[in-house]
C-alpha positions in Angstrom: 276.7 50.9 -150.7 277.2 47.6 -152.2 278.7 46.9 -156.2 277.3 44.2 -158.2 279.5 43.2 -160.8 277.5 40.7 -163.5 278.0 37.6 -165.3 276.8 36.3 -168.3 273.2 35.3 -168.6 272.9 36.9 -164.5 269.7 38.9 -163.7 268.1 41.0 -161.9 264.0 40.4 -160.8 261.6 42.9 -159.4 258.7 41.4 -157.6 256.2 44.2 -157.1 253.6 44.0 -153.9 250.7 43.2 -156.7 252.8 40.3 -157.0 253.7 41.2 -160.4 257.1 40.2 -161.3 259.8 41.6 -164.1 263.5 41.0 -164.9 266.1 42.1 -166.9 269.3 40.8 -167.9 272.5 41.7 -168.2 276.0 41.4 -170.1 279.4 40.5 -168.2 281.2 43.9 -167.4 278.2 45.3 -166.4 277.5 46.3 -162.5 275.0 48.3 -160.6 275.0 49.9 -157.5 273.3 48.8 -155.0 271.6 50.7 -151.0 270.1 49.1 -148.7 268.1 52.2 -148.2 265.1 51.8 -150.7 264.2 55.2 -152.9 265.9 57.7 -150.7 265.7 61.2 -151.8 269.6 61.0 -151.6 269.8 58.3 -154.0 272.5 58.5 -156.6 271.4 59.2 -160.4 273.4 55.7 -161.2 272.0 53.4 -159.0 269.6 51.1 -161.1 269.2 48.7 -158.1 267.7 49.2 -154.3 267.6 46.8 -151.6 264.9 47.4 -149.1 265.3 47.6 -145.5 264.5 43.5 -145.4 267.5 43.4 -147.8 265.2 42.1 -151.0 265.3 43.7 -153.6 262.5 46.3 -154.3 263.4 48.5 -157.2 265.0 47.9 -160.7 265.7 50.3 -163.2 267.6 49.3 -166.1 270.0 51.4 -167.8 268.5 53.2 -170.9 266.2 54.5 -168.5 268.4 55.9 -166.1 267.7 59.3 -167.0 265.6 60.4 -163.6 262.0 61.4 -164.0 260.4 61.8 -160.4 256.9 62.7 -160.4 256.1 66.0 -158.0 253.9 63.4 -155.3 257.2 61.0 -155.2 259.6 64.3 -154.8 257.6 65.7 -152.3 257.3 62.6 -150.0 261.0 61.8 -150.6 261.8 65.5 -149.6 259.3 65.0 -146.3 261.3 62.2 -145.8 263.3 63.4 -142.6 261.0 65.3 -140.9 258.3 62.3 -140.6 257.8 59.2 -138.5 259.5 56.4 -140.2 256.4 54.3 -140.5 254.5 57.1 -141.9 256.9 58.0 -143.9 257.6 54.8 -145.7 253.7 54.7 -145.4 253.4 57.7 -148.0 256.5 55.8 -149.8 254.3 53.2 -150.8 251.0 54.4 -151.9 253.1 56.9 -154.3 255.4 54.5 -155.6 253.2 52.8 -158.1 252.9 55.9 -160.1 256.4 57.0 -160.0 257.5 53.8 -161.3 255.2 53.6 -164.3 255.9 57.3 -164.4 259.9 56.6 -164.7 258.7 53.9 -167.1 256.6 56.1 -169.8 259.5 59.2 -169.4 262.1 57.1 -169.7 260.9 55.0 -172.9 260.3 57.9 -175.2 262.5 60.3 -174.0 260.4 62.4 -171.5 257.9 63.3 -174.5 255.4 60.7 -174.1 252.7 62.3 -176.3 249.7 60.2 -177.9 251.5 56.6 -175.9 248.1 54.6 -174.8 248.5 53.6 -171.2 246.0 50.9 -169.7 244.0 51.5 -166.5 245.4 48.9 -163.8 241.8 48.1 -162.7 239.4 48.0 -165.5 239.1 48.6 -169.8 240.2 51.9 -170.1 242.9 53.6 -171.5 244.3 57.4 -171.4 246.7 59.1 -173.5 248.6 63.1 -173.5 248.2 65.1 -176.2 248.7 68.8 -177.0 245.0 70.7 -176.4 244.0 71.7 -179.6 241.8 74.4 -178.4 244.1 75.7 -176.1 247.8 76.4 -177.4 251.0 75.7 -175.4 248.3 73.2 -172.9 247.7 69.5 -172.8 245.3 67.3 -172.2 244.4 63.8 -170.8 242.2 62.3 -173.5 240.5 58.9 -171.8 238.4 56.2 -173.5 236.9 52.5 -172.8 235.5 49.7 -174.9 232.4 52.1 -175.9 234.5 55.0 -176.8 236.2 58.4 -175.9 234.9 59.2 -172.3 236.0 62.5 -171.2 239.6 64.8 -170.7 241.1 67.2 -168.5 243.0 70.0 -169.2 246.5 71.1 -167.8 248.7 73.7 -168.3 252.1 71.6 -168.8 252.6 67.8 -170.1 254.1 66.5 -167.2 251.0 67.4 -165.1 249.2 65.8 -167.4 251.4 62.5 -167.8 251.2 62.8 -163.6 247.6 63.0 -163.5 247.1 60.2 -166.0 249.4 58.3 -163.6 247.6 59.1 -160.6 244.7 58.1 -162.0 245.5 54.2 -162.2 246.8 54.8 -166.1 249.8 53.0 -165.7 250.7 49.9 -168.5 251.9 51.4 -171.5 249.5 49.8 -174.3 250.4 51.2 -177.4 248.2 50.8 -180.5 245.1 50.4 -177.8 243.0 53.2 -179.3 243.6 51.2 -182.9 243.0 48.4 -181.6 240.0 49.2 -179.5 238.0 51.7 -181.9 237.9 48.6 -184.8 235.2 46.8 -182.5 231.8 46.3 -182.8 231.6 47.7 -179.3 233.3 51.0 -180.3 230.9 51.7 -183.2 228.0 51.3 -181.3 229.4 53.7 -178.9 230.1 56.5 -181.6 226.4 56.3 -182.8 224.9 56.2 -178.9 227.1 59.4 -178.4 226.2 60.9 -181.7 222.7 60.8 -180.8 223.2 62.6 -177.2 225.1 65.2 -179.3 222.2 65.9 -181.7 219.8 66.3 -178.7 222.5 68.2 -176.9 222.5 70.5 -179.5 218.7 71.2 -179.7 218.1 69.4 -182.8 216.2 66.3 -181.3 214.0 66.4 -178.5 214.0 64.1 -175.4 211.5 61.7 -176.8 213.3 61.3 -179.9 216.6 61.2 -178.7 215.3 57.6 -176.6 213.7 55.6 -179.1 216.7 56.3 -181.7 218.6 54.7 -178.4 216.6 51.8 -178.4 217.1 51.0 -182.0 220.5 50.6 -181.4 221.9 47.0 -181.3 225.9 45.7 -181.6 225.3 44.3 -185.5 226.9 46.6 -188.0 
């Protein structure tokens, strides 16, 4: 274990393997504890900083968000961690890291009750937030939308499965004010009266043939 006591204006920058890159600075009197043993399932609560076995830095977490919020996929690999092969191991590391660190992330910024917080997908236009399930009390849901509007949810029977699942999903940059944003386009209305159509026939009141050419009438001007 290794102390790192800071200076003024000193930082500390997280390169991710996407190549993305963050940093966060730090007052003098400060200091973090540093292990050359990166996200070990023996890691102390107060280390905010990890070395990785190359001895770069690999993980920064700073310290309002230090309370510890470990998704069940990064628990679970961490606690496997001794019984696998090292390369597999560090193998399964990897692929659920991304969600536990956006998962830290979200917890940690609003206090482990992330409900209604937009998070952007990392691979396309769509968003995802958690919300209680209105039709199903004590449950929550996974409400998702794009650019053409609200596109489906799931159901689960705690919020943190459904803050895991939005994270396992690819949900992972916090985007709040998206739904706002997003629903004020052109785009967004268009959607809302194509999906108001498949509702009516849906429902029986339109036939097949009706429910088409109201379809084709539709254009992107107000």
């Amino acid at each position: 274990m290794q102390k790192i006591d800071f200076t003024d204006g000193m930082k500390l920058r997280l390169v991710h393997a996407n190549k993305e890159s963050h940093s966060w600075g730090f007052r003098a009197g400060n200091s973090v504890t540093v292990t050359t043993k990166a996200f070990a399932s023996d890691q102390p609560d107060n280390t905010v900083a990890v070395l990785n076995q190359h001895g770069m830095l690999a993980y920064v977490e700073p310290r309002h968000l230090l309370a510890r919020y470990r998704t069940r996929s990064w628990m679970r690999v961490c606690g496997e961690d001794r019984d696998l092969d090292p390369g597999f191991a560090e193998h399964l590391r990897d692929a659920a890291r991304p969600a536990q660190i956006a998962y830290q992330k979200l917890m940690g910024r609003h206090a482990g009750v992330p409900i209604g917080i937009e998070c952007r997908s990392v691979s396309r236009d769509a968003w995802a937030f958690v919300l209680p399930d209105a039709s199903s009390p004590c449950h929550f849901r996974v409400q998702y939308f794009d650019l053409d509007g609200f596109s489906g949810h799931a159901a689960h029977d705690t919020m943190l499965a459904a803050v895991e699942e939005m994270m396992g999903l690819g949900y992972r940059r916090i985007d709040s004010g998206a739904l706002d944003r997003v629903a004020s386009t052109a785009r967004w209305a268009l959607g809302v009266k194509r999906s108001a159509i498949m509702q009516r026939h849906q429902s029986g009141l339109i036939d097949w043939a009706t429910c088409v050419a109201e379809l084709s009438t539709l254009t992107e001007r107000p």
